[in-house]
ROVO-97304 format. One record per residue: residue number from 1; x, y negated, z negated of N, C-alpha, C, CB in turn. Coordinates in nm, 3 decimals, always signed. Glycine has a CB too. Layout:
N
NUM X Y Z X Y Z X Y Z X Y Z
...
//
This chain:
193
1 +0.085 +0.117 +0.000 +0.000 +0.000 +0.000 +0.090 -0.123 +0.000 -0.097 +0.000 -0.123
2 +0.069 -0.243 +0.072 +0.126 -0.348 +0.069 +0.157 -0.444 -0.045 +0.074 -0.392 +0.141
3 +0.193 -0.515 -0.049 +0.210 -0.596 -0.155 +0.043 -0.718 -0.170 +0.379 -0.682 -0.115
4 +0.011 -0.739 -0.001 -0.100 -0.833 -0.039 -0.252 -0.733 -0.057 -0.113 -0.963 +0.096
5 -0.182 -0.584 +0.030 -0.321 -0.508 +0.008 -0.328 -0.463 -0.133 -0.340 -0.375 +0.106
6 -0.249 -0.437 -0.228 -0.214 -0.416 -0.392 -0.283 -0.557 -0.482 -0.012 -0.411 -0.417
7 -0.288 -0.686 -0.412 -0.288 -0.838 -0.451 -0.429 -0.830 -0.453 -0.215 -0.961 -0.347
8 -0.508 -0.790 -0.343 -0.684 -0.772 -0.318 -0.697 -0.645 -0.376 -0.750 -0.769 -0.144
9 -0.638 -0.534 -0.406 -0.704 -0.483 -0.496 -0.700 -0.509 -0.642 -0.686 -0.382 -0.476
10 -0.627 -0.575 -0.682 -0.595 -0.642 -0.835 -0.713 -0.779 -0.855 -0.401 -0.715 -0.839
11 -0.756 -0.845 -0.784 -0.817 -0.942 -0.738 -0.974 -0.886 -0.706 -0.733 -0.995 -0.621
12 -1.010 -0.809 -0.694 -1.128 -0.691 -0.676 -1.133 -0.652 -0.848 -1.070 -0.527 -0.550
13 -1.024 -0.586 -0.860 -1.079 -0.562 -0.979 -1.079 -0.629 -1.095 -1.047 -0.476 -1.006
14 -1.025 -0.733 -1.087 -1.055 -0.868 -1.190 -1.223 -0.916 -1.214 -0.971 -1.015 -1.111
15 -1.210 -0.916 -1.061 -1.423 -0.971 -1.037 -1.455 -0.886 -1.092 -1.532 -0.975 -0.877
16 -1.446 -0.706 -1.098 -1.541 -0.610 -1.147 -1.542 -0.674 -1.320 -1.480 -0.426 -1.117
17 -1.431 -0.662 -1.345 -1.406 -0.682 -1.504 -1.495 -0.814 -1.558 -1.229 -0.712 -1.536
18 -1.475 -0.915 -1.441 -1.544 -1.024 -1.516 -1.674 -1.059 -1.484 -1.478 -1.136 -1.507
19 -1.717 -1.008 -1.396 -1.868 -0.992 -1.372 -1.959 -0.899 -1.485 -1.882 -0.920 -1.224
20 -1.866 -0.793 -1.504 -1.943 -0.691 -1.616 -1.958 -0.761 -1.719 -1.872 -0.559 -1.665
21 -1.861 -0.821 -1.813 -1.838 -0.892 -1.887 -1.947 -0.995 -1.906 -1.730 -0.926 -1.858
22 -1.952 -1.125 -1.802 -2.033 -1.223 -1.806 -2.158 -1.160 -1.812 -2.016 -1.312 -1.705
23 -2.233 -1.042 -1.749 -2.332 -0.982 -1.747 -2.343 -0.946 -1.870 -2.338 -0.897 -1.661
24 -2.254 -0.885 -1.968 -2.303 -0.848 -2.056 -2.351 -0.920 -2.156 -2.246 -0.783 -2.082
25 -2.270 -1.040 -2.191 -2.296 -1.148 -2.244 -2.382 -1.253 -2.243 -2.231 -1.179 -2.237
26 -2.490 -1.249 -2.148 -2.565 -1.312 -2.078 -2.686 -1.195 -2.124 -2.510 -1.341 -1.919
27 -2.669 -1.059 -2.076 -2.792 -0.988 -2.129 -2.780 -1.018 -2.243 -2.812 -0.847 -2.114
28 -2.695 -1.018 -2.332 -2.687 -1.037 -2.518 -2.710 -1.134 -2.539 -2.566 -1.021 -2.605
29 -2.714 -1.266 -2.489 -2.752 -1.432 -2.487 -2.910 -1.398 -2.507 -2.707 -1.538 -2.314
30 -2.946 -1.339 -2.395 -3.115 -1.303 -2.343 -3.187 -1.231 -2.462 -3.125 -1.183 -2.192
31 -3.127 -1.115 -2.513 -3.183 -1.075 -2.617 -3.199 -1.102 -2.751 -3.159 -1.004 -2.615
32 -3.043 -1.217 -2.775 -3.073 -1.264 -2.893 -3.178 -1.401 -2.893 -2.940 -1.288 -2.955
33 -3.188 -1.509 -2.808 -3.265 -1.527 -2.786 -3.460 -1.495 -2.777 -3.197 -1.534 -2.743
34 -3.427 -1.415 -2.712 -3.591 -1.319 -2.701 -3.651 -1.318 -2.883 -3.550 -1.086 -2.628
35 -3.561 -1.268 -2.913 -3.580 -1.214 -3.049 -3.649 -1.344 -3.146 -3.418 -1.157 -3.110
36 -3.523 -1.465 -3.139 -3.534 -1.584 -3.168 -3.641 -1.627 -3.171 -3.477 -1.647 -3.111
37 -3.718 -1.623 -3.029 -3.870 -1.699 -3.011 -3.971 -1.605 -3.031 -3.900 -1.765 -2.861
38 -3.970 -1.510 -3.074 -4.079 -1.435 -3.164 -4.078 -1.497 -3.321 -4.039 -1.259 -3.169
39 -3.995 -1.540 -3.327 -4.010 -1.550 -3.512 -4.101 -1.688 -3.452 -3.816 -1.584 -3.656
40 -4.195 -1.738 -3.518 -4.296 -1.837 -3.522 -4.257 -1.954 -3.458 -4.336 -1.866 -3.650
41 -4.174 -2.024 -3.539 -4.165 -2.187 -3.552 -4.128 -2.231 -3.437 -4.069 -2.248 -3.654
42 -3.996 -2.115 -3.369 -3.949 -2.158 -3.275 -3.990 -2.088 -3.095 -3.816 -2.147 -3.327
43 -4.094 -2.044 -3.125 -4.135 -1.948 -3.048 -4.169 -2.023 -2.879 -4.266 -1.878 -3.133
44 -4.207 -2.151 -2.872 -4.250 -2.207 -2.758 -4.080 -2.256 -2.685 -4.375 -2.345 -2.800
45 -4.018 -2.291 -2.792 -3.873 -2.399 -2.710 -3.783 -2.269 -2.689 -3.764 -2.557 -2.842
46 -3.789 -2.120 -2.812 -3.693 -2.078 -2.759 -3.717 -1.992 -2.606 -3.637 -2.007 -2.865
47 -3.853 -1.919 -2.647 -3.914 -1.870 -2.511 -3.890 -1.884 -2.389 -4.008 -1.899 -2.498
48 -3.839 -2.067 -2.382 -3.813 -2.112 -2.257 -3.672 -2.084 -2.183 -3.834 -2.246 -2.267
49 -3.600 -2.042 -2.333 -3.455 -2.069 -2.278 -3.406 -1.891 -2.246 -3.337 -2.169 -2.422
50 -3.515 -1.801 -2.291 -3.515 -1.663 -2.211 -3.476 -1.634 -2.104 -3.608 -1.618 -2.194
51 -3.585 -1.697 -2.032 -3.609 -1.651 -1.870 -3.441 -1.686 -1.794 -3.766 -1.776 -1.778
52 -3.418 -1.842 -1.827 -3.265 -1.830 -1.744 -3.165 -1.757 -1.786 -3.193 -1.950 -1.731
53 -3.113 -1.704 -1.939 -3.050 -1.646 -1.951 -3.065 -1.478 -1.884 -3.042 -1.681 -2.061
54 -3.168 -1.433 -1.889 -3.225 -1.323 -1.842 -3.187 -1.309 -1.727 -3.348 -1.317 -1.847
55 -3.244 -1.405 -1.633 -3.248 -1.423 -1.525 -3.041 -1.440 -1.470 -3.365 -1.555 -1.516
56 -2.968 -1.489 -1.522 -2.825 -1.519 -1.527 -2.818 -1.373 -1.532 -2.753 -1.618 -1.651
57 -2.848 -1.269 -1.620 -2.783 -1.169 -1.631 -2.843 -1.102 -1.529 -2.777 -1.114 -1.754
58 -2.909 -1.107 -1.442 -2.924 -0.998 -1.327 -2.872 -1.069 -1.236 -3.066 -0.940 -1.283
59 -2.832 -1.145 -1.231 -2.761 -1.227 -1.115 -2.617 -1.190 -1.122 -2.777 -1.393 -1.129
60 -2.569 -1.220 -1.289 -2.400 -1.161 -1.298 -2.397 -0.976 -1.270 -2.323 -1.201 -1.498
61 -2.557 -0.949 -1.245 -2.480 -0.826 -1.280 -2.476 -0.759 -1.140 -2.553 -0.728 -1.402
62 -2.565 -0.824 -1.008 -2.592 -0.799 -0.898 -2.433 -0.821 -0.848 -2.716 -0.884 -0.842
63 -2.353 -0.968 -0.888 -2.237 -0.990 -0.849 -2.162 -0.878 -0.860 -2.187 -1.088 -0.907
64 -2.158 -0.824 -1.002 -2.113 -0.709 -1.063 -2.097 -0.595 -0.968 -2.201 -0.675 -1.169
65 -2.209 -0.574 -0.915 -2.233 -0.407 -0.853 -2.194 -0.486 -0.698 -2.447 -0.303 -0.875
66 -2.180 -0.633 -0.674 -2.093 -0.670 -0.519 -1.930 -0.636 -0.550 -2.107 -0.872 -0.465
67 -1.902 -0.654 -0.619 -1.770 -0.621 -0.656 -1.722 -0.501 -0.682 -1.742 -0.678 -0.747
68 -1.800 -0.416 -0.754 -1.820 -0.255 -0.733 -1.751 -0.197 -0.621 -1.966 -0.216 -0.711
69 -1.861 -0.231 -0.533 -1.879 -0.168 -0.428 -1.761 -0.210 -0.309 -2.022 -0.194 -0.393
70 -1.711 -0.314 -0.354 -1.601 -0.346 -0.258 -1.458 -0.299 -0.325 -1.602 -0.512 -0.225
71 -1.474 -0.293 -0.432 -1.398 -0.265 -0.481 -1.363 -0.114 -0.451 -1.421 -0.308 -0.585
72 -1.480 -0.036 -0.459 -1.446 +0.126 -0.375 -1.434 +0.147 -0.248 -1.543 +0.226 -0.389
73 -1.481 +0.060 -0.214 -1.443 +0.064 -0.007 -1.304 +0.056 +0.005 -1.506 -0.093 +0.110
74 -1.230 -0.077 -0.063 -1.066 -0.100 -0.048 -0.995 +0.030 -0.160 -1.015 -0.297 -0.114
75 -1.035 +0.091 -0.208 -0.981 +0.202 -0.279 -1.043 +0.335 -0.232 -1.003 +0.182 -0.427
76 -1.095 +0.351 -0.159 -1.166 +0.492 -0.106 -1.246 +0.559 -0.208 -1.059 +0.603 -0.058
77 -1.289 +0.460 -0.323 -1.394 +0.554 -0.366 -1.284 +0.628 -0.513 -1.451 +0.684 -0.205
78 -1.132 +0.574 -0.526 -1.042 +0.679 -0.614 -1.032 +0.604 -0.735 -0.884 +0.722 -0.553
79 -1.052 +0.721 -0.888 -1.094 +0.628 -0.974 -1.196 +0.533 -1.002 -1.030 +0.583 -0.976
80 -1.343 +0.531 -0.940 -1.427 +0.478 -0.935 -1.464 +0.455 -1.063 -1.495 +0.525 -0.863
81 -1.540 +0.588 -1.115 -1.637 +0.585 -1.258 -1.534 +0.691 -1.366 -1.838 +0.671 -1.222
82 -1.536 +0.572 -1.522 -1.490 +0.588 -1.626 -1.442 +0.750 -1.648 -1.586 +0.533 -1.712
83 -1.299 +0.762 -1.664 -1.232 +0.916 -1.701 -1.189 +0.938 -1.558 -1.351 +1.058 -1.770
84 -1.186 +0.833 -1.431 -1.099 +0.893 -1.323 -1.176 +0.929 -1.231 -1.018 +1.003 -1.356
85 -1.267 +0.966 -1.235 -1.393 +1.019 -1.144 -1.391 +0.928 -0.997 -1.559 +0.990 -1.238
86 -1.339 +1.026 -0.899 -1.368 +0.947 -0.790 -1.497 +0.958 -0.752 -1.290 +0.972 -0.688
87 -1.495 +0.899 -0.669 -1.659 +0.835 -0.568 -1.691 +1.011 -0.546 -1.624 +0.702 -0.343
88 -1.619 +1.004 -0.443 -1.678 +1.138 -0.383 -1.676 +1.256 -0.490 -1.588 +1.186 -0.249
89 -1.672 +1.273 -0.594 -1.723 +1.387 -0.685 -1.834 +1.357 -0.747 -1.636 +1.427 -0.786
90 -1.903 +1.258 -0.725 -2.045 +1.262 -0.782 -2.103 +1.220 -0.704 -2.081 +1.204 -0.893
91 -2.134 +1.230 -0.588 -2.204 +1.226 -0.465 -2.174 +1.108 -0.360 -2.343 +1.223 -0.502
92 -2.071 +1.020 -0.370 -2.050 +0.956 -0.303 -2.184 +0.800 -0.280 -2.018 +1.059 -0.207
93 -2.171 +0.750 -0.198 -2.286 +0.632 -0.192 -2.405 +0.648 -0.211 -2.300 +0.572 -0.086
94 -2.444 +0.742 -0.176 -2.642 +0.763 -0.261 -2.588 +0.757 -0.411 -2.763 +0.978 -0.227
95 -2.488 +0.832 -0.477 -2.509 +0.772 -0.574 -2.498 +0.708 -0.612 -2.504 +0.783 -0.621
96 -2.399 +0.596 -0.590 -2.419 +0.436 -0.609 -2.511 +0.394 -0.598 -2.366 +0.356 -0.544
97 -2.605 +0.365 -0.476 -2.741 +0.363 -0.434 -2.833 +0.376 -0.535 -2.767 +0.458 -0.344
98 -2.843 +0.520 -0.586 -2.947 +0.538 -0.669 -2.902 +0.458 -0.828 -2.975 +0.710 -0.674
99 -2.794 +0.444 -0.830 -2.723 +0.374 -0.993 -2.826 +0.205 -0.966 -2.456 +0.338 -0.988
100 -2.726 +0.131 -0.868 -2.821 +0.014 -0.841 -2.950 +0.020 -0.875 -2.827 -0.017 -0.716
101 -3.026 +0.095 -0.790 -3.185 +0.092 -0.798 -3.247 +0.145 -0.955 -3.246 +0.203 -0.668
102 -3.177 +0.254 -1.013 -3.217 +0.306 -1.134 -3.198 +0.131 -1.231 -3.096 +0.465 -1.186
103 -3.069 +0.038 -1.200 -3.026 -0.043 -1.309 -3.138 -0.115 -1.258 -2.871 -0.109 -1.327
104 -3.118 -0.192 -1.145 -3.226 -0.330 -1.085 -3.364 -0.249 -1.132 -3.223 -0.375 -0.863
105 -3.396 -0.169 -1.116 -3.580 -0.139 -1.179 -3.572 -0.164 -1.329 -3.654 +0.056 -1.158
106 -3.487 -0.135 -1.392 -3.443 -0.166 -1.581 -3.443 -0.295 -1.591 -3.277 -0.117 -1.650
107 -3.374 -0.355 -1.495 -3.379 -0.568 -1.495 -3.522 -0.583 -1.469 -3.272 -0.683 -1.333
108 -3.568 -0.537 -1.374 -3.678 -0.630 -1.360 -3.802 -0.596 -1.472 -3.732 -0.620 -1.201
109 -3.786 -0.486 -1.511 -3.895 -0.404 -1.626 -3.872 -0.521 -1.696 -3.857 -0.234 -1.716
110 -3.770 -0.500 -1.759 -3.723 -0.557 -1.894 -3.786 -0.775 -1.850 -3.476 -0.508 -1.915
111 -3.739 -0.823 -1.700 -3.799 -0.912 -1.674 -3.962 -0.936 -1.665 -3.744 -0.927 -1.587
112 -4.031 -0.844 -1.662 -4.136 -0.840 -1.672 -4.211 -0.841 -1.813 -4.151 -0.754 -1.605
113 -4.174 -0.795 -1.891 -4.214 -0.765 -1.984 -4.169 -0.868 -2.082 -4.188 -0.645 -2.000
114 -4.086 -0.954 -2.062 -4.006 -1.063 -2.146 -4.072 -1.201 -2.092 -3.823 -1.058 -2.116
115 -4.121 -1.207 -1.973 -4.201 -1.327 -1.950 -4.296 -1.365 -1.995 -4.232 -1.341 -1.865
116 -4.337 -1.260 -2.086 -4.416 -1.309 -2.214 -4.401 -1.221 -2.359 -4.575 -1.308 -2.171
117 -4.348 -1.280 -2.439 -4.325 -1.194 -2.516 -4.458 -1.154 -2.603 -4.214 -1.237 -2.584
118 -4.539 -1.237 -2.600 -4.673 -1.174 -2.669 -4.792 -1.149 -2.560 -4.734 -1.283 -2.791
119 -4.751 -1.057 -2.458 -4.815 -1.005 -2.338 -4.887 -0.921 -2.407 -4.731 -0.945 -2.224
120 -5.034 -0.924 -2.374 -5.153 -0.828 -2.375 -5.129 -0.689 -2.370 -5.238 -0.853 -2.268
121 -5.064 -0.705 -2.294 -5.006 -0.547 -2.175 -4.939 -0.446 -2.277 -4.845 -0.593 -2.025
122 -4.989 -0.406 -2.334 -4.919 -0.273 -2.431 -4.816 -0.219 -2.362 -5.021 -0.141 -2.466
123 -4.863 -0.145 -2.202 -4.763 -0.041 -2.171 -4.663 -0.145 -2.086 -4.831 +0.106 -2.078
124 -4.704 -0.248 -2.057 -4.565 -0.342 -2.003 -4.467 -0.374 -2.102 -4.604 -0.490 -1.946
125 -4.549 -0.388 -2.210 -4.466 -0.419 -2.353 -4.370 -0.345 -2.390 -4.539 -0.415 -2.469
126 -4.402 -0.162 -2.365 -4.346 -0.077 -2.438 -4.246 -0.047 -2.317 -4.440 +0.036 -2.505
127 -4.260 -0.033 -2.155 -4.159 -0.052 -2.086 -4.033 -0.123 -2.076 -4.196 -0.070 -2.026
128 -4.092 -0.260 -2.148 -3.949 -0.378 -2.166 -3.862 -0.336 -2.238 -3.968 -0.518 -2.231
129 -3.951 -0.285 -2.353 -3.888 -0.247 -2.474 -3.738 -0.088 -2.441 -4.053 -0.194 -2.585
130 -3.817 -0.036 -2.385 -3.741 +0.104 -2.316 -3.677 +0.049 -2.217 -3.835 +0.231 -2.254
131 -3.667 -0.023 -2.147 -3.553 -0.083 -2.035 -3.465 -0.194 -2.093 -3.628 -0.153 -1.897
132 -3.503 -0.271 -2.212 -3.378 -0.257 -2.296 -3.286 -0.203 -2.366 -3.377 -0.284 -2.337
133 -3.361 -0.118 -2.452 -3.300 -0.009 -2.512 -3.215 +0.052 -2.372 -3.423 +0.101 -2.590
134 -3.221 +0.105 -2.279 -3.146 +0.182 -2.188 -3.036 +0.085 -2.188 -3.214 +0.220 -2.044
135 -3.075 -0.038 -2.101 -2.960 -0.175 -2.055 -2.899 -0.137 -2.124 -2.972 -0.337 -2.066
136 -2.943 -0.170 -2.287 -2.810 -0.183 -2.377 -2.713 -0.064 -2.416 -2.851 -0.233 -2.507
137 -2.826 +0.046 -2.455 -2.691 +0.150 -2.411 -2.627 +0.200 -2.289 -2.710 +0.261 -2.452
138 -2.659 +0.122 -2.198 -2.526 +0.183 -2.121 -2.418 +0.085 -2.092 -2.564 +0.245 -1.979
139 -2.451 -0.056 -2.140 -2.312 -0.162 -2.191 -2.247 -0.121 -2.281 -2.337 -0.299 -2.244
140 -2.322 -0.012 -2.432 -2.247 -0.024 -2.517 -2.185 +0.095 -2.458 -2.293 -0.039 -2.655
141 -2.240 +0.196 -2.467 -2.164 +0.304 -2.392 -2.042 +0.260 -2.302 -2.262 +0.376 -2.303
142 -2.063 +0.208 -2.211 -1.935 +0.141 -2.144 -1.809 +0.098 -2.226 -1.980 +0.015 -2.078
143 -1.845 +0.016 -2.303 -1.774 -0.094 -2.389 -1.695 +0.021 -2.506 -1.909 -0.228 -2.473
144 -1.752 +0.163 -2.554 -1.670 +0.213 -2.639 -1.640 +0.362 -2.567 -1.734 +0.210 -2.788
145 -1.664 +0.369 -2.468 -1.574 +0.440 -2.338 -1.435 +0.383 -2.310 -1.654 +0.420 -2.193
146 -1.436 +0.255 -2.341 -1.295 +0.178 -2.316 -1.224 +0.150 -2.424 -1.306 +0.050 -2.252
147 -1.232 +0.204 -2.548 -1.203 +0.151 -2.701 -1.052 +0.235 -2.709 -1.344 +0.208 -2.843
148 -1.029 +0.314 -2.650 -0.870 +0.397 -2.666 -0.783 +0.295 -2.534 -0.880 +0.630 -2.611
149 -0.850 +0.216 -2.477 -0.743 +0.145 -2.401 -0.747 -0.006 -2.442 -0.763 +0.163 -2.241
150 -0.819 -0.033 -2.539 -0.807 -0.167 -2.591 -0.938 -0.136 -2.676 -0.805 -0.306 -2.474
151 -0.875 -0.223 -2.848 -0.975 -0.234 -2.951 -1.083 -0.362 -2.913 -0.893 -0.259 -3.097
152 -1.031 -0.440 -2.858 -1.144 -0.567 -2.816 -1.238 -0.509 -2.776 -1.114 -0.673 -2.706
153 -1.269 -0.405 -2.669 -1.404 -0.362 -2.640 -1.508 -0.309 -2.705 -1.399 -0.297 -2.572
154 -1.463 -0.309 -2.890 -1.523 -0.303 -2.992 -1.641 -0.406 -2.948 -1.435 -0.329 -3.115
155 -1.597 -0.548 -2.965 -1.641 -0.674 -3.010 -1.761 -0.711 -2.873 -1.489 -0.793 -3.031
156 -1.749 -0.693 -2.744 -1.866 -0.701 -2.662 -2.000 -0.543 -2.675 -1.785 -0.717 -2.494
157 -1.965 -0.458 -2.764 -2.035 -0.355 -2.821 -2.126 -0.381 -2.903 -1.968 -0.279 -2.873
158 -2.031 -0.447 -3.021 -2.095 -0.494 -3.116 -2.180 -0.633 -3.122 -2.011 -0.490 -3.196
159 -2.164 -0.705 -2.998 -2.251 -0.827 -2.923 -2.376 -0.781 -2.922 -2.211 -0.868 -2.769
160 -2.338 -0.662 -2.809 -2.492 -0.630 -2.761 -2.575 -0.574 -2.821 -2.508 -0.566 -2.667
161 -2.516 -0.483 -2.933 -2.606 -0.350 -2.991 -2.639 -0.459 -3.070 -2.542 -0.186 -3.064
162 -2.611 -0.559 -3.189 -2.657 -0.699 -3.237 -2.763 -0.737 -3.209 -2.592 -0.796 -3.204
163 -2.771 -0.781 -3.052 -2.898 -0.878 -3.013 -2.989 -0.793 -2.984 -2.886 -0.980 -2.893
164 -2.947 -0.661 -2.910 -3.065 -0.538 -2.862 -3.086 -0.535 -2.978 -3.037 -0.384 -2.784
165 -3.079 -0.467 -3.120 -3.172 -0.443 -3.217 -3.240 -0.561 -3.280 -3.111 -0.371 -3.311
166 -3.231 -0.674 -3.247 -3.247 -0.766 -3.320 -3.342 -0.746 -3.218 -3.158 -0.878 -3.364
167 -3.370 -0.767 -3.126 -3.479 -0.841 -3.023 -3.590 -0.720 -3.039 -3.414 -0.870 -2.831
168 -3.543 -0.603 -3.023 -3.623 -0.473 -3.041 -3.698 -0.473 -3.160 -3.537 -0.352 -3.045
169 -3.632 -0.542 -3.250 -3.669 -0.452 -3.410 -3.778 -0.633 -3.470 -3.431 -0.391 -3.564
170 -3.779 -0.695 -3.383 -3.819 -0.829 -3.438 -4.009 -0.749 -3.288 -3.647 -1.045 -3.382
171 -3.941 -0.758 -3.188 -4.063 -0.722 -3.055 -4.138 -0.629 -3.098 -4.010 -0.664 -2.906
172 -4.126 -0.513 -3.187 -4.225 -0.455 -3.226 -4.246 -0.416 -3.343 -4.239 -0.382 -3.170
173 -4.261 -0.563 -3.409 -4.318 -0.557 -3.515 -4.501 -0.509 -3.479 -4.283 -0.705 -3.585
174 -4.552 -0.439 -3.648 -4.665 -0.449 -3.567 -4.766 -0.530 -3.554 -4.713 -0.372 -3.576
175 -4.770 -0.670 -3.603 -4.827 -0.815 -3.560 -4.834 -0.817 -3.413 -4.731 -0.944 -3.609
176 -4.735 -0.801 -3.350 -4.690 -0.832 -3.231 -4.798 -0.708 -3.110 -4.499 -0.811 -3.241
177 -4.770 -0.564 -3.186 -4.865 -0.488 -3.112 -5.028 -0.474 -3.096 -4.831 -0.391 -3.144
178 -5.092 -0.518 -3.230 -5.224 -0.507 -3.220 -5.247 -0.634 -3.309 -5.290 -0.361 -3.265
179 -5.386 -0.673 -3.237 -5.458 -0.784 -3.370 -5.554 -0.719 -3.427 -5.534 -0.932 -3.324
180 -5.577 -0.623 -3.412 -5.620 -0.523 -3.554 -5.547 -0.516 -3.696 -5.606 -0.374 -3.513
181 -5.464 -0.517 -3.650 -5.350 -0.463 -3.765 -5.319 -0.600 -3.880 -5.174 -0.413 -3.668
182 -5.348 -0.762 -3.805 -5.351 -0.838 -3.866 -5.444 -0.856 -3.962 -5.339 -0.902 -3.808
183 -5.562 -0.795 -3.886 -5.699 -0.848 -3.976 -5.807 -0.741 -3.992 -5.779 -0.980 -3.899
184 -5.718 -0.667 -3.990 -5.794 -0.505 -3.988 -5.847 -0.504 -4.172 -5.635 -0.331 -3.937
185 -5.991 -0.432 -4.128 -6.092 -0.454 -4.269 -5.971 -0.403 -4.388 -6.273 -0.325 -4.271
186 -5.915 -0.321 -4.375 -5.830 -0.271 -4.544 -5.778 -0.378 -4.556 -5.702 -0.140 -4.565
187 -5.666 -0.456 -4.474 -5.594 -0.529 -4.480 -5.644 -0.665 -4.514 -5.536 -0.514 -4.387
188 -5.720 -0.721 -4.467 -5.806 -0.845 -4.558 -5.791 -0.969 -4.387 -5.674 -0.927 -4.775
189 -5.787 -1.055 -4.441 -5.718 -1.191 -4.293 -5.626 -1.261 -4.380 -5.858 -1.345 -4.207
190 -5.541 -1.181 -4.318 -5.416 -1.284 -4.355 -5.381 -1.422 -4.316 -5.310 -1.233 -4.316
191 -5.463 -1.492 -4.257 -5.465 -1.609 -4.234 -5.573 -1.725 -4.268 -5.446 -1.598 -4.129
192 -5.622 -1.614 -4.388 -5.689 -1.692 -4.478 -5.637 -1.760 -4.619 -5.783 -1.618 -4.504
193 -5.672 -1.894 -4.656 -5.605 -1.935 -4.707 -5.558 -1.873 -4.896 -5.657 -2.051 -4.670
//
């Protein structure tokens, strides 16, 4: 390999690194956030500031999987996926293909279901909820897949699994799932004075 064809592949894989990265941080922006504008007070101003972060992270992460993918064309596919795994031992481009489409249907779930966080929609609700939970484990998964070649990849692990439970564990409360449950006859109305 050349010295400038060695230069574009070093340069390829910088973008992969920092696209994943910004993506991840951006989904963890999104979720801690999310979480944020469920608690009451702040629920209308933070709500707002969701959607772009959200929205940022499928954008860094689309960059992400452009860089991927070029990144295995100028390398043939060698060393692709985590432990060495070239391209062609796990099926080559359909499975890339199907990785994309499996992740982008998880973004947009999870976008769907976050454009309102007190959505009617039970089973849209409980989809968001499960296409975060996935997102996030397979950043964290990523992130402590890489922990024997550097301890820092602790610290974007511990970002995400942070805001994913926080956003999860705040989203289904059960206020949030039924208005039965608020003012359900045992329970009295709690919003009485």
């Amino acid at each position: 390999m050349s010295h400038g064809a060695d230069q574009n592949v070093r340069a390829v894989h910088g973008a992969v690194h920092l696209t994943a990265r910004t993506s991840a941080l951006l989904f963890a922006a999104a979720q801690a956030t999310q979480a944020a504008g469920l608690i009451e007070p702040r629920r209308q101003r933070v709500a707002r500031a969701w959607r772009p972060l959200y929205v940022g992270f499928m954008a860094a992460h689309a960059l992400h999987f452009a860089a991927v993918a070029r990144y295995a064309k100028i390398t043939g596919g060698r060393a692709l996926f985590p432990g060495g795994i070239n391209l062609k031992d796990v099926g080559g481009w359909p499975t890339v293909a199907g990785i994309y489409t499996f992740f982008a249907g998880l973004a947009l779930t999870g976008l769907a279901a976050g454009a309102s966080p007190v959505t009617d929609r039970h089973s849209v609700r409980v989809a968001g909820h499960i296409a975060t939970g996935v997102i996030g484990a397979m950043f964290i998964g990523t992130y402590l897949g890489q922990l024997p070649r550097s301890g820092w990849s602790a610290l974007p692990a511990a970002i995400v699994s942070a805001a994913v439970v926080a956003n999860l564990r705040t989203g289904i409360h059960p206020s949030g799932v039924s208005t039965r449950w608020e003012a359900g006859p045992k329970r009295g109305n709690p919003t009485a004075p």
